[in-house]
SERO-4910 file (N, C-alpha, C, O; in steps of 0.05 Angstrom, whole numbers):
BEGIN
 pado doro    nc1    nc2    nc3   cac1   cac2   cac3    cc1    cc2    cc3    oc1    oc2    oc3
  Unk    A    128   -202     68    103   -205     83     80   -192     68     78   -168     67
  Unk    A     67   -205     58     39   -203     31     14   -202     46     -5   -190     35
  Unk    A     12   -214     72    -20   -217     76    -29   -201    114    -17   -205    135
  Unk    A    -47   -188    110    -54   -175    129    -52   -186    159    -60   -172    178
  Unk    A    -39   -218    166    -33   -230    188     -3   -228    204      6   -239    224
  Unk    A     10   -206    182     41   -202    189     51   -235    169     67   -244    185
  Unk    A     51   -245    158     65   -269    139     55   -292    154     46   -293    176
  Unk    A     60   -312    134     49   -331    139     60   -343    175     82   -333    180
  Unk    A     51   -362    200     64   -365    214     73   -395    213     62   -411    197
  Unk    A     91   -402    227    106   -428    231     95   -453    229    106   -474    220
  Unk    A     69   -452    238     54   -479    245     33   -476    211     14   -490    203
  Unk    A     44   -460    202     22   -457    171     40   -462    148     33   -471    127
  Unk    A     64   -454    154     81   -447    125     84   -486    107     79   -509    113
  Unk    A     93   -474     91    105   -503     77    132   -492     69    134   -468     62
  Unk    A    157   -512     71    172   -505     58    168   -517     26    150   -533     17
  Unk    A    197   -501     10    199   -503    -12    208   -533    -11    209   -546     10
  Unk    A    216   -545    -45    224   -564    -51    254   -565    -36    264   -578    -17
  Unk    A    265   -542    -55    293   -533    -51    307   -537    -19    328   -549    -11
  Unk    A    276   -515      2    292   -522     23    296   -550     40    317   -555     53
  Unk    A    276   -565     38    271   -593     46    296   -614     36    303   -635     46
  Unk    A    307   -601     12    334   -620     -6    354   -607     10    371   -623     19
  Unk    A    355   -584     16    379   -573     23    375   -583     59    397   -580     71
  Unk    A    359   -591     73    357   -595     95    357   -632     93    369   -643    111
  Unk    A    350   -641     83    362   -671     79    393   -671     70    408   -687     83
  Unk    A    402   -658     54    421   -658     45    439   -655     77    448   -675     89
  Unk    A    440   -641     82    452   -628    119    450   -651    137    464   -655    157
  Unk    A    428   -667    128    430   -687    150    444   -704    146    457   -714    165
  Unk    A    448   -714    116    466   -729    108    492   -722    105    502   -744    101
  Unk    A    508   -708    105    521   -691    107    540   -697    142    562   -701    153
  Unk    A    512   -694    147    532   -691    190    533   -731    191    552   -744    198
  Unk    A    508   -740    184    515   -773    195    535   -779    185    551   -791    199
  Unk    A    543   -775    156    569   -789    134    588   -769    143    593   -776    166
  Unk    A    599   -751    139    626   -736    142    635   -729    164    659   -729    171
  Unk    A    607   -722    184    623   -710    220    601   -742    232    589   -736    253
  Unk    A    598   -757    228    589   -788    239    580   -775    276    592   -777    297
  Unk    A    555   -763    268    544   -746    301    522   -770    311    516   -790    298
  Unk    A    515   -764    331    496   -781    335    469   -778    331    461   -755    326
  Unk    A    450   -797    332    416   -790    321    408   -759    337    398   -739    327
  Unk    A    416   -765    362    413   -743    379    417   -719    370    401   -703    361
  Unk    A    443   -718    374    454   -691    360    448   -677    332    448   -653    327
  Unk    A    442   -699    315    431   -697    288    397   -684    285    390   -670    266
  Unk    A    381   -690    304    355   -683    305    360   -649    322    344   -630    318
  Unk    A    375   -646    333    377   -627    343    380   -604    322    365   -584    323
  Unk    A    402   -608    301    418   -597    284    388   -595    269    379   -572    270
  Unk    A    377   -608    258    357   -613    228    335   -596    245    325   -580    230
  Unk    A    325   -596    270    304   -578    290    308   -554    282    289   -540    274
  Unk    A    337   -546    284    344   -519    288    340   -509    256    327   -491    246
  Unk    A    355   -524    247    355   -509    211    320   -510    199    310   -493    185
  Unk    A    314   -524    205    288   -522    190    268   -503    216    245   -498    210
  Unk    A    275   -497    231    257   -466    246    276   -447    230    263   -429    219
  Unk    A    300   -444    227    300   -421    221    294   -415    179    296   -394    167
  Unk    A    285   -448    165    280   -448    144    245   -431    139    233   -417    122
  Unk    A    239   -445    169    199   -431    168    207   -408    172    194   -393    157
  Unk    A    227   -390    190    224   -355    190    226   -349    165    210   -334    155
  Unk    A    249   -359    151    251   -355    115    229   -357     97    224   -341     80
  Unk    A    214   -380    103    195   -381     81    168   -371     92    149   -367     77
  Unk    A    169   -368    123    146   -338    129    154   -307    111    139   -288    114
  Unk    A    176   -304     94    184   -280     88    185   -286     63    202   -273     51
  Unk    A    175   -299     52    173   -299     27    201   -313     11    209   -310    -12
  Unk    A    207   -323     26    239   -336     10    236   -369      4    222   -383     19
  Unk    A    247   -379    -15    243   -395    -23    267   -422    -25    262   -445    -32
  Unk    A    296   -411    -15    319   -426     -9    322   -420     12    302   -409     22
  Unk    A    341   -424     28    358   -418     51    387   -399     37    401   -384     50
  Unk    A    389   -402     12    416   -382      1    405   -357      0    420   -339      6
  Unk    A    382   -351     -5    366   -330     -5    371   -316     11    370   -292      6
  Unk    A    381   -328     41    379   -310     68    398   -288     65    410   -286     43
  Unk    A    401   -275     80    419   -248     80    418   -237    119    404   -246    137
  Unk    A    443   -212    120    443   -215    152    420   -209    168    413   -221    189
  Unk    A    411   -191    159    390   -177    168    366   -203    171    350   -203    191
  Unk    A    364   -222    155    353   -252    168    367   -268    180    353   -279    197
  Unk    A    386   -274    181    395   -288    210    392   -267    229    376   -276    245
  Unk    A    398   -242    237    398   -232    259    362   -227    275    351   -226    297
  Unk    A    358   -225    257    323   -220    262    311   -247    277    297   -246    297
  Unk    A    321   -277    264    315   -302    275    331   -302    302    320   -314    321
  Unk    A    352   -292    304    358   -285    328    342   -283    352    338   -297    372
  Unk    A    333   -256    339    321   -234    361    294   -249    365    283   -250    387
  Unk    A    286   -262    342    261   -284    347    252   -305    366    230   -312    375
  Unk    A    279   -314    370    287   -334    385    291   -317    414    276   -324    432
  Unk    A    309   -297    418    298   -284    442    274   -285    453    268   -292    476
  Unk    A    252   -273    427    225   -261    439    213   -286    445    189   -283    450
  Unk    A    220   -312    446    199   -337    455    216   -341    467    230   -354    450
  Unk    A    231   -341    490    240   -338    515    264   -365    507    266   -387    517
  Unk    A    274   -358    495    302   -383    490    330   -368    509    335   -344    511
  Unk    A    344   -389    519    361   -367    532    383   -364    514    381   -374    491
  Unk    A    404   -351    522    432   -342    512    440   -361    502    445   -363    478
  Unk    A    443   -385    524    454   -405    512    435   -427    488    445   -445    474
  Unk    A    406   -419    489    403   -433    471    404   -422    443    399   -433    421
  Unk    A    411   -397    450    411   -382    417    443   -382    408    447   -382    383
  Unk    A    463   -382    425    487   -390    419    493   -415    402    511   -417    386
  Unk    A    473   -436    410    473   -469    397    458   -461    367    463   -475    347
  Unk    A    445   -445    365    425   -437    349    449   -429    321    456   -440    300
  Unk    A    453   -408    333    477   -391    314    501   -410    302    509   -410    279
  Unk    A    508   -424    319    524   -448    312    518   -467    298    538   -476    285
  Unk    A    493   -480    293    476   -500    280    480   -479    252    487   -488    230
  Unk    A    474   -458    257    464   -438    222    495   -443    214    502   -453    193
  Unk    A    509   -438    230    545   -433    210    549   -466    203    559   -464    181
  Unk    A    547   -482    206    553   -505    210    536   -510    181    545   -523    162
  Unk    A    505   -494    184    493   -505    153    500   -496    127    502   -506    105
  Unk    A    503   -463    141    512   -462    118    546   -466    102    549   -464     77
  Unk    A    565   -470    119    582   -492    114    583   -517     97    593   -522     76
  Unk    A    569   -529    112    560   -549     85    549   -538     56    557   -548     35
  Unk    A    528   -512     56    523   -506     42    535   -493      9    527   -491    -15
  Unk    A    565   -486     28    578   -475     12    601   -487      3    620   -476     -8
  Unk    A    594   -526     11    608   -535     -4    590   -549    -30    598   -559    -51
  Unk    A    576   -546    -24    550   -552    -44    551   -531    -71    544   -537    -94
  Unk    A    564   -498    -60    572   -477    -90    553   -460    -80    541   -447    -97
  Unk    A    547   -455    -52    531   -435    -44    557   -408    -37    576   -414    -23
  Unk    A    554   -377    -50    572   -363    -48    575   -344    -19    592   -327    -13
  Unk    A    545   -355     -2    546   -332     12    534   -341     46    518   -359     50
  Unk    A    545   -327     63    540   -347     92    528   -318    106    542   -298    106
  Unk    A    509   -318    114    492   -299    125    499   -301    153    494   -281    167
  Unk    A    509   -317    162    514   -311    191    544   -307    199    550   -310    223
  Unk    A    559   -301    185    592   -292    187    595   -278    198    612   -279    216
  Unk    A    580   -255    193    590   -229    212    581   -229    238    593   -216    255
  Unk    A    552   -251    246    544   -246    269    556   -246    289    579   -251    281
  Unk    A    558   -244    310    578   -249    338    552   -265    356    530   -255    355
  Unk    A    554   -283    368    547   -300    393    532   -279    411    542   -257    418
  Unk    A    510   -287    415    494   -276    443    526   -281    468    544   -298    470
  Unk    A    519   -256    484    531   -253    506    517   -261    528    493   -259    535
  Unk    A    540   -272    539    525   -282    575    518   -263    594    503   -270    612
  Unk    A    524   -246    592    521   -225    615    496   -203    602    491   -200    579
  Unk    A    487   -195    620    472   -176    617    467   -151    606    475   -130    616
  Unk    A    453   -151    584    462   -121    558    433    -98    565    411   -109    564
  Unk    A    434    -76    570    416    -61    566    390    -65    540    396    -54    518
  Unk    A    367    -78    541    342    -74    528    341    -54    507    340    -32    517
  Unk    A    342    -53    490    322    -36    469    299    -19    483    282    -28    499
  Unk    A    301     -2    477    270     15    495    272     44    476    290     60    471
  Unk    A    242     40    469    223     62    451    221     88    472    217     85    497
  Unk    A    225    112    459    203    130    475    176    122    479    164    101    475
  Unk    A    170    154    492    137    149    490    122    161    464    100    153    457
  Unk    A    139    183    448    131    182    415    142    166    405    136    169    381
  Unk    A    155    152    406    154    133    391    131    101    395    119     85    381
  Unk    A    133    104    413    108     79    417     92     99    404     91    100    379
  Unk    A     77    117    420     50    129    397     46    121    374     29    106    364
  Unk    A     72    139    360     80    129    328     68    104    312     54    101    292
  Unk    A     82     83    335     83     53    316     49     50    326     34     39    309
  Unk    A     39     57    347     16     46    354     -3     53    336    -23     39    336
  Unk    A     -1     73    318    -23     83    302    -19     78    268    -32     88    249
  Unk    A      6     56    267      8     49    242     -7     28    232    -11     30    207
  Unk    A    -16      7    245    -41     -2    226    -69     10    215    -85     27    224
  Unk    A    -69     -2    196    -93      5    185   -118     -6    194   -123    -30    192
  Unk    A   -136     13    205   -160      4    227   -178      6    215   -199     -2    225
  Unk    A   -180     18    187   -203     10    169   -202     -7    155   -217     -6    136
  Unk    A   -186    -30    158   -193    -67    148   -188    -80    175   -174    -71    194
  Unk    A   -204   -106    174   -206   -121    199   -181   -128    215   -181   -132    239
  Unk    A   -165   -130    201   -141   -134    203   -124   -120    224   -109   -128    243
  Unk    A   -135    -92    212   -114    -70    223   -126    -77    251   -115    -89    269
  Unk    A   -152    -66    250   -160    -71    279   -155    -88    302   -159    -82    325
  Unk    A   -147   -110    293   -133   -134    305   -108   -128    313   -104   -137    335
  Unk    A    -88   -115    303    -62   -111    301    -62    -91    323    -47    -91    343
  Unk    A    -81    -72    317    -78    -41    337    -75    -47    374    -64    -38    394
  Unk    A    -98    -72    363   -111    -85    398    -84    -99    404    -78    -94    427
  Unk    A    -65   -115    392    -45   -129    398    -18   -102    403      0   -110    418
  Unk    A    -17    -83    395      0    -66    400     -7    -50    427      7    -45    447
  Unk    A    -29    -45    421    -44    -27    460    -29    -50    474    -10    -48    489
  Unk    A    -46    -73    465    -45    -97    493    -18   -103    506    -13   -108    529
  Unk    A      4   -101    475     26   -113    484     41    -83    504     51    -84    526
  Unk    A     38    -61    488     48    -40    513     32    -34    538     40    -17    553
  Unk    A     12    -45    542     -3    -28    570      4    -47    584     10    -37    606
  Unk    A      8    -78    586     15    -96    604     42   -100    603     56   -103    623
  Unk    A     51   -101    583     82   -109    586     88   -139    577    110   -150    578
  Unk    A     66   -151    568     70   -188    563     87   -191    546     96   -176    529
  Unk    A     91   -212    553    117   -229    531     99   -239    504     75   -234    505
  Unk    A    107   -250    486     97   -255    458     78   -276    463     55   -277    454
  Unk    A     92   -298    482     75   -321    482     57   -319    508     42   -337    516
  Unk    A     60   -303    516     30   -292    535     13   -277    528     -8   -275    541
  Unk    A     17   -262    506      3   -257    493    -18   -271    470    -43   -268    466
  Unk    A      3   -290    455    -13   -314    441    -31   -329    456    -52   -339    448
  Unk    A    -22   -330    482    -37   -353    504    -67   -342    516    -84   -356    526
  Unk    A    -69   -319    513    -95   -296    527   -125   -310    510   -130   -317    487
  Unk    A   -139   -308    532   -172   -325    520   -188   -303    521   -180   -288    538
  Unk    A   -210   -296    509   -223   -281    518   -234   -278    551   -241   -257    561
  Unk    A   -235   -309    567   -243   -299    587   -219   -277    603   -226   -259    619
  Unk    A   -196   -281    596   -180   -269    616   -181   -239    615   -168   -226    631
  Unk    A   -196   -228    597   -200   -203    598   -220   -189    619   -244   -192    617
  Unk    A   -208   -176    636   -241   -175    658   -234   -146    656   -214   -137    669
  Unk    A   -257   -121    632   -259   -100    631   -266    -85    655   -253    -65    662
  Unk    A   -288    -96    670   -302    -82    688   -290    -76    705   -299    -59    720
  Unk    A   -261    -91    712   -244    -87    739   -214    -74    720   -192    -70    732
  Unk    A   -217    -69    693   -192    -63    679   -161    -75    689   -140    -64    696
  Unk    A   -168   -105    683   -145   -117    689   -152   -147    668   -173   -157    662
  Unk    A   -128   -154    661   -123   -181    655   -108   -196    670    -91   -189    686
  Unk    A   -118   -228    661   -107   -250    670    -89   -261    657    -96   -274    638
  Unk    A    -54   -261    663    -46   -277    646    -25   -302    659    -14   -306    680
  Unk    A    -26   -316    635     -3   -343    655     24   -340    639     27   -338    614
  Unk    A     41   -340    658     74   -332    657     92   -362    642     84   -381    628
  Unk    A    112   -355    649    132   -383    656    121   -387    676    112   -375    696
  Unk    A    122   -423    661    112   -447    689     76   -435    692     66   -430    714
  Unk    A     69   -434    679     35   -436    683     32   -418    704     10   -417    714
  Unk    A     53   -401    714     43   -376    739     20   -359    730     18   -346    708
  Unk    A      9   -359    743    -15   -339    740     -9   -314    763     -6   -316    787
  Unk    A    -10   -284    740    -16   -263    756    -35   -240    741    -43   -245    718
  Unk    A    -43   -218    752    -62   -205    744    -46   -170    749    -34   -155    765
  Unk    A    -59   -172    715    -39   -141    705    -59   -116    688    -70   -115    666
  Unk    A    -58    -98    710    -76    -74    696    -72    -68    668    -49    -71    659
  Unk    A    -92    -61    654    -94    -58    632   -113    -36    626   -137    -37    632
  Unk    A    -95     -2    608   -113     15    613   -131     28    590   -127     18    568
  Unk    A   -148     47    591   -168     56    583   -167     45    549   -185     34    537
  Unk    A   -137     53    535   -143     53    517   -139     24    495   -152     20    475
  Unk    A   -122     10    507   -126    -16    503   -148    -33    502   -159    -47    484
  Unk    A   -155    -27    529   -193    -43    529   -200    -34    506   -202    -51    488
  Unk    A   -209      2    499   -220      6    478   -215     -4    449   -231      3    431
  Unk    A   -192    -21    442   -179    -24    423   -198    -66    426   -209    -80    408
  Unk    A   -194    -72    454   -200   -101    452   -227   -102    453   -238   -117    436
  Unk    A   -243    -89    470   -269    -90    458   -279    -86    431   -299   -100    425
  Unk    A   -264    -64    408   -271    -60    389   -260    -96    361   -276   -110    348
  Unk    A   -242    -97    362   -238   -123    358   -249   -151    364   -250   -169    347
  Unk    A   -257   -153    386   -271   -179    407   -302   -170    395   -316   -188    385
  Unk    A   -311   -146    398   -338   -141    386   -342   -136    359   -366   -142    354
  Unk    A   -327   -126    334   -333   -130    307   -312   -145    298   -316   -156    276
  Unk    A   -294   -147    307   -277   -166    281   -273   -198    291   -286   -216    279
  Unk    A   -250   -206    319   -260   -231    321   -282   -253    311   -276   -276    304
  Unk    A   -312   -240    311   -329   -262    299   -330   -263    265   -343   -279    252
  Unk    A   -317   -246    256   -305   -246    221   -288   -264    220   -286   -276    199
  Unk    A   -271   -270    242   -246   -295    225   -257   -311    244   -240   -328    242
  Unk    A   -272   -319    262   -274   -340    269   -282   -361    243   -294   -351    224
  Unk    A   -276   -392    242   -287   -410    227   -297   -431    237   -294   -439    261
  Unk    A   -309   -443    219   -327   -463    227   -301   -492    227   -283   -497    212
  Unk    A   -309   -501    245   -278   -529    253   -258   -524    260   -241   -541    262
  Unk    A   -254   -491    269   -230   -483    263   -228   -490    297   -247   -485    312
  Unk    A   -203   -501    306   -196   -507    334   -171   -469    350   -149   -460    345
  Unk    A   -191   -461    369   -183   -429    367   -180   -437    402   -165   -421    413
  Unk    A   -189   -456    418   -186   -462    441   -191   -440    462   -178   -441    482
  Unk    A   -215   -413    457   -218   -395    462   -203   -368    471   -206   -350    487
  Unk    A   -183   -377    447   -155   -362    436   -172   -331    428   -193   -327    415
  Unk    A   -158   -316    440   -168   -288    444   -160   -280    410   -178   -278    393
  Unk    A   -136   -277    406   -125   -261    382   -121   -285    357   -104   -303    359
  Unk    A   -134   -285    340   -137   -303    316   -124   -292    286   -125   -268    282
  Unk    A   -115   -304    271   -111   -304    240   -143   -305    229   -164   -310    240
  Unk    A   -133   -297    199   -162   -299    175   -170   -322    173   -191   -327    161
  Unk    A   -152   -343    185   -164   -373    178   -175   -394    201   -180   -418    201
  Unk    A   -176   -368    223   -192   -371    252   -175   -389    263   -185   -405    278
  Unk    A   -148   -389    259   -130   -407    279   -116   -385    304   -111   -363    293
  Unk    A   -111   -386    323    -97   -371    340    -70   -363    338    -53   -381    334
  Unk    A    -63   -339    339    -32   -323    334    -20   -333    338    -24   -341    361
  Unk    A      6   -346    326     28   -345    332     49   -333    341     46   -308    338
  Unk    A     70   -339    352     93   -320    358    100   -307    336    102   -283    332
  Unk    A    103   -327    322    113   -313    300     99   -287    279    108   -269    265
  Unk    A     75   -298    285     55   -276    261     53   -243    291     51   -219    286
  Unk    A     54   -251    304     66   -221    322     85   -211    309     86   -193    293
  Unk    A    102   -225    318    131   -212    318    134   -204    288    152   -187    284
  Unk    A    119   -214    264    119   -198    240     96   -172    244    100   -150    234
  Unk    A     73   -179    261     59   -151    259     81   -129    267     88   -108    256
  Unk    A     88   -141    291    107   -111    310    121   -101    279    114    -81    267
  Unk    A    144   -122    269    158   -117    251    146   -101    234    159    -80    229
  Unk    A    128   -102    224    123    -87    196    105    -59    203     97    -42    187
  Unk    A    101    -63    234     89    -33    247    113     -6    242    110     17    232
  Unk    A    140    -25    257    162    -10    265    165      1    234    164     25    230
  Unk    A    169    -15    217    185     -8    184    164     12    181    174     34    182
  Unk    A    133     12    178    121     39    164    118     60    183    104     78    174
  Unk    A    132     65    216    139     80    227    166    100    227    173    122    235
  Unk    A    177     73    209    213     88    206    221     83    222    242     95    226
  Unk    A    212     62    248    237     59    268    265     38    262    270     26    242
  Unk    A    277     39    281    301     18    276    292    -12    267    270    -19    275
  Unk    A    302    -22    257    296    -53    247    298    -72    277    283    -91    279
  Unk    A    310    -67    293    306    -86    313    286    -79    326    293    -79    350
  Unk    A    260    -70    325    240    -70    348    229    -93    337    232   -101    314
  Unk    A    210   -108    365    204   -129    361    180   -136    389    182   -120    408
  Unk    A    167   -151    390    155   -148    412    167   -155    433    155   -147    453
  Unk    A    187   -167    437    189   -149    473    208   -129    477    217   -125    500
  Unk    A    216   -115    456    210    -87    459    193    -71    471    198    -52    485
  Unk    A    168    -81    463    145    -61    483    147    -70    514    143    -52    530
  Unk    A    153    -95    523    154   -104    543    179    -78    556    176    -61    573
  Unk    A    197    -82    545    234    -72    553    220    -39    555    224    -27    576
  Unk    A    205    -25    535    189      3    538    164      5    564    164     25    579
  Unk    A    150    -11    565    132     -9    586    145    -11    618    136     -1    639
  Unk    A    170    -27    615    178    -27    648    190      2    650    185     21    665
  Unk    A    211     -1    627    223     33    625    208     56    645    212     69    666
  Unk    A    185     53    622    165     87    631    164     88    653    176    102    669
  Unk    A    137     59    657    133     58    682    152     66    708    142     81    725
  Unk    A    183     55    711    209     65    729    207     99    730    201    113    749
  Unk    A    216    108    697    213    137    698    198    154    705    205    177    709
  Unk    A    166    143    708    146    162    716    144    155    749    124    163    761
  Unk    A    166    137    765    168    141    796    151    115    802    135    113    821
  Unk    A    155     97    785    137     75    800    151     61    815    173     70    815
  Unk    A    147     34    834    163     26    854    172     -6    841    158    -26    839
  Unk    A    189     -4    837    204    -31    827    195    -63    831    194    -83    817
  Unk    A    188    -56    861    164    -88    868    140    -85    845    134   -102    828
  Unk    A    130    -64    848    108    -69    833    109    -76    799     93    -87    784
  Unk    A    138    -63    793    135    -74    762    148   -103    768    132   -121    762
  Unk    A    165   -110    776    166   -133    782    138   -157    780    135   -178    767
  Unk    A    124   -146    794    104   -158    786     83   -159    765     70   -180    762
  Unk    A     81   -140    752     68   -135    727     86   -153    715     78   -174    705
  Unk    A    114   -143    716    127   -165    694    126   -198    690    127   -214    671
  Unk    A    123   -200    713    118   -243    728    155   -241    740    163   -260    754
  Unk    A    169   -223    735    184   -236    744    194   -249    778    189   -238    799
  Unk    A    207   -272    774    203   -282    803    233   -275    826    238   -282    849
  Unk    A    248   -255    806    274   -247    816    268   -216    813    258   -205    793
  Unk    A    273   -207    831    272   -174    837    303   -165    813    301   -147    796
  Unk    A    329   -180    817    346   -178    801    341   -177    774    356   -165    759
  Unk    A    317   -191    763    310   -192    732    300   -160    729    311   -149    710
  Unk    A    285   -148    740    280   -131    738    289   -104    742    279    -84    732
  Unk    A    322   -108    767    333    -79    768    347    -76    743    350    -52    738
  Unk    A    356    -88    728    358    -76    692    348    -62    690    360    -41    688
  Unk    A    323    -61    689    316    -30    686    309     -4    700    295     15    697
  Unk    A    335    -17    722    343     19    738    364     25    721    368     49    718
  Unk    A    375     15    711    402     24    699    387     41    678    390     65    679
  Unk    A    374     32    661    357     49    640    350     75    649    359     95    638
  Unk    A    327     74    679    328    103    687    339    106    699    330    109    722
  Unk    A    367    108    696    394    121    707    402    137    683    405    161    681
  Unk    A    404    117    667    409    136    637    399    158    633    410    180    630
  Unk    A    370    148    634    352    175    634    359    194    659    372    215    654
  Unk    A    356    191    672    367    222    691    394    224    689    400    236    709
  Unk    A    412    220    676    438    230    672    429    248    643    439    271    641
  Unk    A    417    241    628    415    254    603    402    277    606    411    297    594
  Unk    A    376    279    626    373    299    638    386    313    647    384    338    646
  Unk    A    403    300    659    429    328    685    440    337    654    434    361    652
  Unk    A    451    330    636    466    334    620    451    357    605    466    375    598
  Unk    A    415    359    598    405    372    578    400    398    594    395    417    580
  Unk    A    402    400    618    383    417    630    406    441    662    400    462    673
  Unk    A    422    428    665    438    424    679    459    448    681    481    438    675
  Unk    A    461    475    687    477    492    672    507    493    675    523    511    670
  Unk    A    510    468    686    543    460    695    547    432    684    571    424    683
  Unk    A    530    417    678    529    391    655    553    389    643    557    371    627
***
């Protein structure tokens, strides 16, 4: 990742020569030897060439190139734009399947071998402290335009809790400072309205007022897309989920934070500091009270670790 937007994003990249042969190759490949249908075949060639654009957003130039730590990341990618279990299960399957072929082609190495299958059932979230959010929040660099962009996307994404693509989706109108709340639309075009505090605003005003009108361009179609690239097109999922990424790396955190991580951290706190479960429920959009007691179990953790630290019979 080379350029101050987190790498290039999905709807920008080009693939290589290489990968476009090796992804024709795959197609031909499933109609002649496993004789699948058009159907199934577009599905297959969908899947491999998204996870060819996460590759060549990273600077890679084959698909042999990949290694685990890139399939697992496209993974977690595929999480953060709301795919379910089962569609990342088909996902993971489509990758073994390519690179199978691949390695009858004299490719020596299958990046997704070791992975294991998304689980059906319900796994405990990833969740940051609160030094650690600090941490990552103060790793861009706010003296290029850039940074400043990134800082406002890190406040924003922890003080509300949004998902990646509600985040990409935010216009400038939906920001209403004076009442310190935003407007955002959920799954299914739901609209709800989620406080947003002191220091975030200060981060989106400072952005929305000096940097925004720097990358705006002239023709450039921005659809009064709040958060923009240098080439005045509107964020992608993907160019997030590399900012978070490359926040977390010059923080030293674990390789899997990602943005909804901050989401999985903001309901966290919020529970721990005694808030009432309807209410994050609602901050979150979710439309099941059950989506959200997940994270009682979290602060359960936490007050057991407590009894344990503090506890003189622990």
């Amino acid at each position: 990742m080379n350029d101050t937007d987190g790498g290039k994003s999905q709807t920008d990249v080009e693939l290589s020569v290489a990968m476009v042969r090796n992804i024709r190759g795959f197609g031909r490949y499933l109609a002649l030897e496993r004789g699948l249908s058009d159907n199934t075949l577009s599905a297959y060639k969908l899947e491999i060439r998204r996870f060819s654009e996460f590759l060549a957003g990273r600077g890679k130039t084959s698909q042999t190139e990949a290694d685990v730590a890139d399939a697992t990341d496209f993974l977690l990618f595929l999480a953060d734009c709301g795919l379910s279990v089962a569609s990342r299960a088909r996902a993971l399957s489509s990758l073994r399947t390519f690179y199978g072929y691949l390695q009858t082609e004299g490719a020596k190495y299958d990046p997704t071998e070791t992975l294991e299958l998304p689980k059906s059932g319900r796994e405990l979230p990833d969740v940051l402290s609160a030094d650690e959010i600090s941490l990552l929040l103060e790793q861009p660099d706010v003296k290029n335009p850039a940074g400043v962009r990134d800082r406002a996307i890190l406040e924003t994404l922890y003080a509300c809790g949004l998902r990646v693509s509600e985040l990409c989706n935010l216009c400038r109108r939906d920001i209403l400072p004076d009442v310190e709340i935003i407007r955002v639309f959920g799954k299914g075009s739901k609209e709800r309205i989620v406080p947003v505090g002191r220091s975030a605003l200060e981060w989106l005003d400072r952005y929305s007022r000096d940097v925004r009108p720097l990358f705006m361009k002239s023709g450039a179609e921005t659809e009064g897309k709040l958060f923009l690239n240098q080439r005045g097109r509107g964020l992608t999922r993907m160019a997030v989920w590399n900012i978070v990424s490359s926040a977390a790396h010059k923080a030293g955190l674990p390789q899997n934070v990602h943005p909804h991580t901050f989401r999985h951290s903001f309901a966290t706190h919020l529970l721990e500091g005694g808030a009432d479960l309807r209410a994050v429920q609602e901050m979150l959009g979710h439309s099941d009270i059950a989506t959200t007691q997940i994270y009682t179990h979290i602060d359960r953790e936490y007050i057991r670790e407590v009894h344990r630290a503090f506890h003189p019979r622990a």
